[in-house]
One Martini backbone bead per residue (centre of mass of N, CA, C, O) as a GRO file, in nm:
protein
  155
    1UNK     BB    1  37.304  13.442   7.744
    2UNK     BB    2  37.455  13.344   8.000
    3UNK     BB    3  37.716  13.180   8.114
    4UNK     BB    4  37.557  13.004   8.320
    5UNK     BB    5  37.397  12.885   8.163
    6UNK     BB    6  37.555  12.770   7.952
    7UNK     BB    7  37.691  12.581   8.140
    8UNK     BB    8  37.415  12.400   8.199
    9UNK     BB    9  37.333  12.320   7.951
   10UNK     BB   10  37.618  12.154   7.889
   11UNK     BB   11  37.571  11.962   8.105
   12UNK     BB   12  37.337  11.832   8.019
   13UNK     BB   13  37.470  11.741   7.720
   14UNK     BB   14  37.676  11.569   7.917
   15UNK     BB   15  37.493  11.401   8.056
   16UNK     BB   16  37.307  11.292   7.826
   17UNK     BB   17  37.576  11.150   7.686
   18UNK     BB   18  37.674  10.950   7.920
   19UNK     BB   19  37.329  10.882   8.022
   20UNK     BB   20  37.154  10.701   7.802
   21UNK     BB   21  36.854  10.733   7.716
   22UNK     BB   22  36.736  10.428   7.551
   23UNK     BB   23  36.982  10.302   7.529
   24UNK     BB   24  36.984   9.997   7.358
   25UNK     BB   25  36.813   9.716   7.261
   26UNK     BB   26  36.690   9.629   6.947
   27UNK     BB   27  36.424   9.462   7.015
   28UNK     BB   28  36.196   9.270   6.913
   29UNK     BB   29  35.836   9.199   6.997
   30UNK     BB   30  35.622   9.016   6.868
   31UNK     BB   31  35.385   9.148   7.100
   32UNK     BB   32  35.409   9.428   7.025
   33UNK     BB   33  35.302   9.693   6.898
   34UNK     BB   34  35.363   9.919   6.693
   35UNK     BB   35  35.623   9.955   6.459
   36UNK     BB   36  35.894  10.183   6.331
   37UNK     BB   37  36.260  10.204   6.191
   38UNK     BB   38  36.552  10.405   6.203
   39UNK     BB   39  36.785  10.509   5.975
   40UNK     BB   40  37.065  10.772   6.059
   41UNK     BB   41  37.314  10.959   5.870
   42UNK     BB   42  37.549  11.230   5.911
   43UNK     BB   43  37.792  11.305   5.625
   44UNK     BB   44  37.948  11.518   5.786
   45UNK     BB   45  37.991  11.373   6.074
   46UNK     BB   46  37.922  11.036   6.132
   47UNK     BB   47  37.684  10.991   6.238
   48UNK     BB   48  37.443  10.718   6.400
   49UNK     BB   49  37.124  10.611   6.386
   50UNK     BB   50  36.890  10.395   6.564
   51UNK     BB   51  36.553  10.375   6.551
   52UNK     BB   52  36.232  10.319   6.770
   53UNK     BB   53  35.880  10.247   6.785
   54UNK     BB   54  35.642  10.225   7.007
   55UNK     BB   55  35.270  10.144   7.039
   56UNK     BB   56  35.062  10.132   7.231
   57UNK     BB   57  34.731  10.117   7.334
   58UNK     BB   58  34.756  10.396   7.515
   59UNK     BB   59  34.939  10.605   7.324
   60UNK     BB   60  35.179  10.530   7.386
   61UNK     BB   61  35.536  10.542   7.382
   62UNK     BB   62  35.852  10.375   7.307
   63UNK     BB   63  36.218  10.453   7.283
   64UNK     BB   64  36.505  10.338   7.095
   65UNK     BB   65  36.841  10.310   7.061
   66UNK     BB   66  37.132  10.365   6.864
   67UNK     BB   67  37.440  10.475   6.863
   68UNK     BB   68  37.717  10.720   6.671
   69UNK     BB   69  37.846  11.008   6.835
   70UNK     BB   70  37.833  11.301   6.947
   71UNK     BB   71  37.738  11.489   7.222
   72UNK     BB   72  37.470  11.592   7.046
   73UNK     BB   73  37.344  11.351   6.949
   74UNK     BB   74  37.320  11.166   7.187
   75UNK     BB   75  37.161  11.390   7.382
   76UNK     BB   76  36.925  11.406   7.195
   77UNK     BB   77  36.863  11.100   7.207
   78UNK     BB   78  36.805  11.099   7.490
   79UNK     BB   79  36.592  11.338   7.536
   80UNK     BB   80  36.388  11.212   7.393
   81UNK     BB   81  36.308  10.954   7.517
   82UNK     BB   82  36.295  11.071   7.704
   83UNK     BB   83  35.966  11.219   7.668
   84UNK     BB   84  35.824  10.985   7.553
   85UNK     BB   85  35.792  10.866   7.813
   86UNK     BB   86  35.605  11.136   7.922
   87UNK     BB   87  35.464  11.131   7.600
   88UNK     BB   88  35.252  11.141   7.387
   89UNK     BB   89  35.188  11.152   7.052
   90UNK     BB   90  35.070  11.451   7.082
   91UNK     BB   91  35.310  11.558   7.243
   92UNK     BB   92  35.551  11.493   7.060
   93UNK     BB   93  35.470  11.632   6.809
   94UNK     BB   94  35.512  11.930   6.966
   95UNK     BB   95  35.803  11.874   7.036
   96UNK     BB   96  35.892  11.828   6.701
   97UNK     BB   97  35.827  12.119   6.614
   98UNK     BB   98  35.974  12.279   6.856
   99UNK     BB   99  36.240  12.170   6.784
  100UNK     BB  100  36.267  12.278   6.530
  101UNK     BB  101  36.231  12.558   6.522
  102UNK     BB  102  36.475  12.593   6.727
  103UNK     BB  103  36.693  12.480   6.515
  104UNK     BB  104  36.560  12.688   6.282
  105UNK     BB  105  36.666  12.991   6.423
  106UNK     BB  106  37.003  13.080   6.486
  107UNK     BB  107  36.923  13.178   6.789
  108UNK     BB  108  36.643  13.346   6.851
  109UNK     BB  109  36.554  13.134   7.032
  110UNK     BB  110  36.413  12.987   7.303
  111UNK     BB  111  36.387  12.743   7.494
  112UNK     BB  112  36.079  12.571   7.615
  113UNK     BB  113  36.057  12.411   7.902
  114UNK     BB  114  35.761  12.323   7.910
  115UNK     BB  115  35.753  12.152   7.635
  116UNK     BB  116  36.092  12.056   7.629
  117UNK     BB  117  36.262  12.052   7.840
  118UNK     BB  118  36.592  11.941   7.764
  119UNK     BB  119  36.587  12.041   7.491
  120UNK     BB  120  36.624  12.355   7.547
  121UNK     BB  121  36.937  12.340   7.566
  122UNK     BB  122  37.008  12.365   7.251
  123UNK     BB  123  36.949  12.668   7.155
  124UNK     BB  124  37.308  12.695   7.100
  125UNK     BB  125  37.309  12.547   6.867
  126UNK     BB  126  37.139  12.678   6.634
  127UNK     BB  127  37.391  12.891   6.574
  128UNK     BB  128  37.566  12.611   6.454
  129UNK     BB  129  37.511  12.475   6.159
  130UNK     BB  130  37.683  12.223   6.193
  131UNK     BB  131  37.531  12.101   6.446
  132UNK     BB  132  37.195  12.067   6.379
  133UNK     BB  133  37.244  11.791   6.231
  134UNK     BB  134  37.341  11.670   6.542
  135UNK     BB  135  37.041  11.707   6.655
  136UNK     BB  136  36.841  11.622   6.439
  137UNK     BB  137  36.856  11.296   6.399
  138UNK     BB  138  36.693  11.161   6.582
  139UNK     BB  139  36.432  11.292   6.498
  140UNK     BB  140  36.384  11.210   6.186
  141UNK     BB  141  36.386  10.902   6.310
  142UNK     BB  142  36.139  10.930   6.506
  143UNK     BB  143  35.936  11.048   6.265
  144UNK     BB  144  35.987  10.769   6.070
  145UNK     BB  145  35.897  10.567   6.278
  146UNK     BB  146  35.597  10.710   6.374
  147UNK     BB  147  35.499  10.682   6.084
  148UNK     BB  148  35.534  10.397   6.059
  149UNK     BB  149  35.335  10.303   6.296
  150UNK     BB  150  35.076  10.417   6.224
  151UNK     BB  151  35.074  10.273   5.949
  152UNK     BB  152  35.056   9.997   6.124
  153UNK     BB  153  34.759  10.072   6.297
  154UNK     BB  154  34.596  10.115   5.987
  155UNK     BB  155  34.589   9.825   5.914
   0.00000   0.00000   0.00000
């Protein structure tokens, strides 16, 4: 990867942790969609986010989060939350499981922009292992609240 490329990615990761979307109040509302919550910490270097996904009627998605942690995590939980916004749940599937690929590559992969947007800019990230497990955070939490959403859709 270019030094310039690398440079841009880098703005990406600092702009989207500056300018935190999805970041906001987790207020539950009574009357929305089915809807789950995942709280999860990074005990290595003491990440912590929460985060609720709720499912419309037309299987749009919603997430908000809230987190305290490095520029990496906060920026993947922010490109999360902005994709959820563009894209239904079998699209979120799809993009949650080529970040996860993406980061457990250990840099052998470029992210895939068609798929990933600004998620594929972690891509410098998986060569990082210590760094790995700050960009995966928000994803495990969107995982597990999107998983209790699910099931309570079907009860």
């Amino acid at each position: 990867m270019s030094t310039q490329m690398q440079q841009l990615y880098q703005q990406v990761i600092l702009d989207h942790s500056r300018s935190r979307i999805g970041n906001s109040a987790l207020v539950r509302d009574a009357a929305a969609g089915p809807h789950g919550s995942s709280h999860q910490i990074n005990p290595t270097c003491g990440d912590e986010i929460e985060l609720e996904t709720e499912i419309s009627v037309d299987g749009d998605i919603a997430v908000r989060w809230s987190g305290d942690g490095c520029s990496i995590s906060m920026a993947s939980a922010s490109v999360l939350a902005e994709l959820a916004a563009e894209n239904d749940i079998d699209g979120m599937l799809v993009i949650e499981a080529k970040f996860h690929e993406l980061m457990h590559s250990r840099g052998t992969l470029e992210g895939d922009e068609e798929i990933l947007g600004d998620a594929a800019v972690f891509s410098g990230v998986s060569k990082f292992p210590a760094r790995i497990k700050c960009a995966l955070l928000s994803w495990v939490a969107f995982k597990d609240a999107l998983n209790q959403a699910q099931t309570s859709l079907k009860e």
